[in-house]
C-alpha positions, 0 to 999 in steps of 0.5 A: 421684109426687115426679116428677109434684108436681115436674112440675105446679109447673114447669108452673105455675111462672108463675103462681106467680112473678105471685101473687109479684109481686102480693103484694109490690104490696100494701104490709105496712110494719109500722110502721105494720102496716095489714094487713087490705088484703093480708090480702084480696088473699090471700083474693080470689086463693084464693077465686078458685080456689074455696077457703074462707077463714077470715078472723081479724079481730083487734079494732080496740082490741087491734090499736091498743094492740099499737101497729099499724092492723088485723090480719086473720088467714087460716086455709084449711083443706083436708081429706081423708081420715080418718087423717092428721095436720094440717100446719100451714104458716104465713108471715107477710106484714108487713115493716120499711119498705123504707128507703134505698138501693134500686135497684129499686122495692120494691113492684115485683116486678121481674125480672132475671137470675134474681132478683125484687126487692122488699119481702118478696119473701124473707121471707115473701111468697115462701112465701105462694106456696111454700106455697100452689102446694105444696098445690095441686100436692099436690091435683092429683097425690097424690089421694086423701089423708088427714088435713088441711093448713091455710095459716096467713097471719098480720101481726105476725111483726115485732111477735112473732106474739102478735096472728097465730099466738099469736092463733089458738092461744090461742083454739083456732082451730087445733090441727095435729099439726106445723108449717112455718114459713116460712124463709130458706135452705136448712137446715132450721131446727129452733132459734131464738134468744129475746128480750127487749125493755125500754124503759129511762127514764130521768128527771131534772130538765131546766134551762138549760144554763148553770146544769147544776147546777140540774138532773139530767142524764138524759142522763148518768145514761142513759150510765152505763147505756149504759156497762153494757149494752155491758160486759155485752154484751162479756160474752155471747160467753163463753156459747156454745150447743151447737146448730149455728149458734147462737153465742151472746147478745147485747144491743144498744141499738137506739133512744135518744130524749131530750132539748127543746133543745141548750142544755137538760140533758135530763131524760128519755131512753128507750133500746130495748134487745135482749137475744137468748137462746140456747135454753139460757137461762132468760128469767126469769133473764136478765131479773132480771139486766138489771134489777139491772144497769141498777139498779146503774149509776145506783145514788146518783146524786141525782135519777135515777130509772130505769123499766124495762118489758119490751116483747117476750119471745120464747121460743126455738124448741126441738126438739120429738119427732116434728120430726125426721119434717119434718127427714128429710122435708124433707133427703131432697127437698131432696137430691134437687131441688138436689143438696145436702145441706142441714143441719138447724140453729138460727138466731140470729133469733127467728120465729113459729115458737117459737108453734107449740112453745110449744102442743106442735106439733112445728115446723121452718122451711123455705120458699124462700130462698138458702144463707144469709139474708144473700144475700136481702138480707131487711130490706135494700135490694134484698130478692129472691128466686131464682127457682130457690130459689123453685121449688125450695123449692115441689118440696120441700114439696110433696113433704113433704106427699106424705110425710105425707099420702098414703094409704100414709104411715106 
């Protein structure tokens, strides 16, 4: 049966590279996260096969005080037998702005030596496509089946999954036996690190910059604790964690606005600042301690105040019983299809996927990617995806929901 999934995929392997290229033509930058039109040009291509379509419209207030323009959510459910288990497969179709430096059009879907460029064309559009030919390979050879799969399409992975896959489970609109989440190599990534996310203000009092006395520089005030941040996080390598491919945490200011004139002392500077925890770290804890750091840093200097919020908290994907079924699975087809063996491990980024965990769903990501992320070139100019990788992926998947969803699966 693997043979003949693996033999209708290459056959439609075509078509599967133009729905590609497609959904990299329909820009998701997120900012500023208008979603809602890609959302429909992925339901007008799946109705188009004579599927149905869940569309999951976030309400316009909660998408605006999320800080993006419109979020529709998709849901398509295909249902089969009695017996079997519900696999959810979930990719996320926003992105980060294409930035400098590109070579190719980023919303172009080009096509050289073996490799298809664009803005999100490795992470996720490419498992959009993954995933859907998957089942469609899966219906067109494995029938009759049982259980359910249901294609979760979602667009605020880059803003934390809390309006896409944490939507949909907070209100029960879905509830599958395991997930699959889209990915970015070969591995098969079972951990991923948390974050913390805080926007530190820092108020003074701004003056003329020839009588500095007069005022309170929140610039200065805002150094001491950018002087911190850094020690502290010179620190972070002395933690390691035990799962392979994870290191360790780290922390980083990522953004620094403040400040009217060059000759004014500024009164009021905002730091962003990213705090990645290894899955063995209590968020809580780590939060109490930024705090009372940063607090420390301008502790006494007279007319500072400081305003810490939290703006993200992602808990860390852990593994959860029954993953290691989609790891063995997954391992055993990709073994075969590419000739390697592929490991199961963590990854030091934070995804969607720890949402599904979060609800109890045992959950692994694996979807089509190279060796290591980096070679994608994901979130960089020049984003592409092999081709072979492509392909590759969709026979292994295809194959996993064969292994789960067939009449005589265990």
């Amino acid at each position: 049966m693997h043979a003949d999934l693996h033999a209708w995929v290459d056959a439609h392997f075509d078509e599967q590279v133009a729905l590609l290229q497609r959904l990299v033509a329909v820009p998701t930058d997120t900012p500023p996260g208008d979603n809602a039109p890609h959302a429909e040009a992925v339901a007008a291509v799946v109705e188009g096969w004579g599927w149905e379509v869940e569309r999951h419209r976030v309400p316009d207030e909660e998408v605006r005080a999320y800080g993006m323009r419109s979020i529709t959510n998709l849901i398509v459910r295909r249902r089969y037998g009695e017996g079997g288990p519900v696999l959810a497969l979930n990719a996320h179709g926003d992105v980060v702005p294409p930035g400098e430096g590109w070579t190719r059009d980023p919303y172009g879907g080009e096509i050289a030596d073996g490799r298809l460029y664009g803005r999100a064309s490795a992470v996720s559009k490419s498992d959009f496509t993954t995933y859907l030919h998957a089942v469609r390979a899966l219906e067109a050879v494995a029938a009759p089946l049982k259980g359910a799969v249901e294609l979760h399409f979602t667009y605020d992975e880059e803003y934390g999954g809390l309006k896409g896959p944490g939507w949909l489970l907070e209100r029960g609109l879905t509830r599958p036996d395991y997930a699959v989440c889209a990915s970015f190599s070969h591995a098969v990534v079972t951990a991923h690190n948390g974050c913390l996310q805080f926007e530190i203000v820092v108020n003074g009092k701004a003056t003329h910059g020839s009588a500095p006395e007069t005022g309170h520089d929140a610039l200065r005030a805002a150094s001491r604790i950018l002087d911190e941040i850094y020690r502290q996080a010179d620190a972070l390598g002395t933690i390691a964690s035990r799962i392979d491919g994870i290191r360790h945490p780290t922390m980083i200011v990522g953004r620094i606005d403040g400040g009217t004139n060059t000759n004014v002392v500024p009164g009021r500077v905002v730091l962003k600042m990213d705090r990645r925890l290894i899955p063995e770290e209590d968020p809580a804890e780590v939060e109490a301690r930024v705090r009372a750091f940063i607090a420390a840093a301008v502790a006494g200097i007279p007319g500072i105040g400081v305003d810490v919020r939290r703006i993200l908290l992602a808990r860390a994907l852990r593994p959860l019983p029954g993953h290691e079924k989609l790891v063995a699975s997954l391992q055993r087809h990709a073994r075969a299809v590419f000739d390697e063996d592929i490991p199961a491990v963590g990854t030091p980024l934070y995804a969607d996927a720890r949402l599904y965990a979060e609800h109890g769903v045992p959950t692994v990501m694996y979807g089509a990617g190279p060796l290591t992320v980096m070679e994608s070139r994901a979130k960089q100019a020049d984003e592409h995806v092999m081709l072979e990788d492509l392909r590759g992926a969709t026979r292994v998947v295809a194959s996993l929901l064969a292994d789960f969803l067939s009449p005589d699966a265990a």
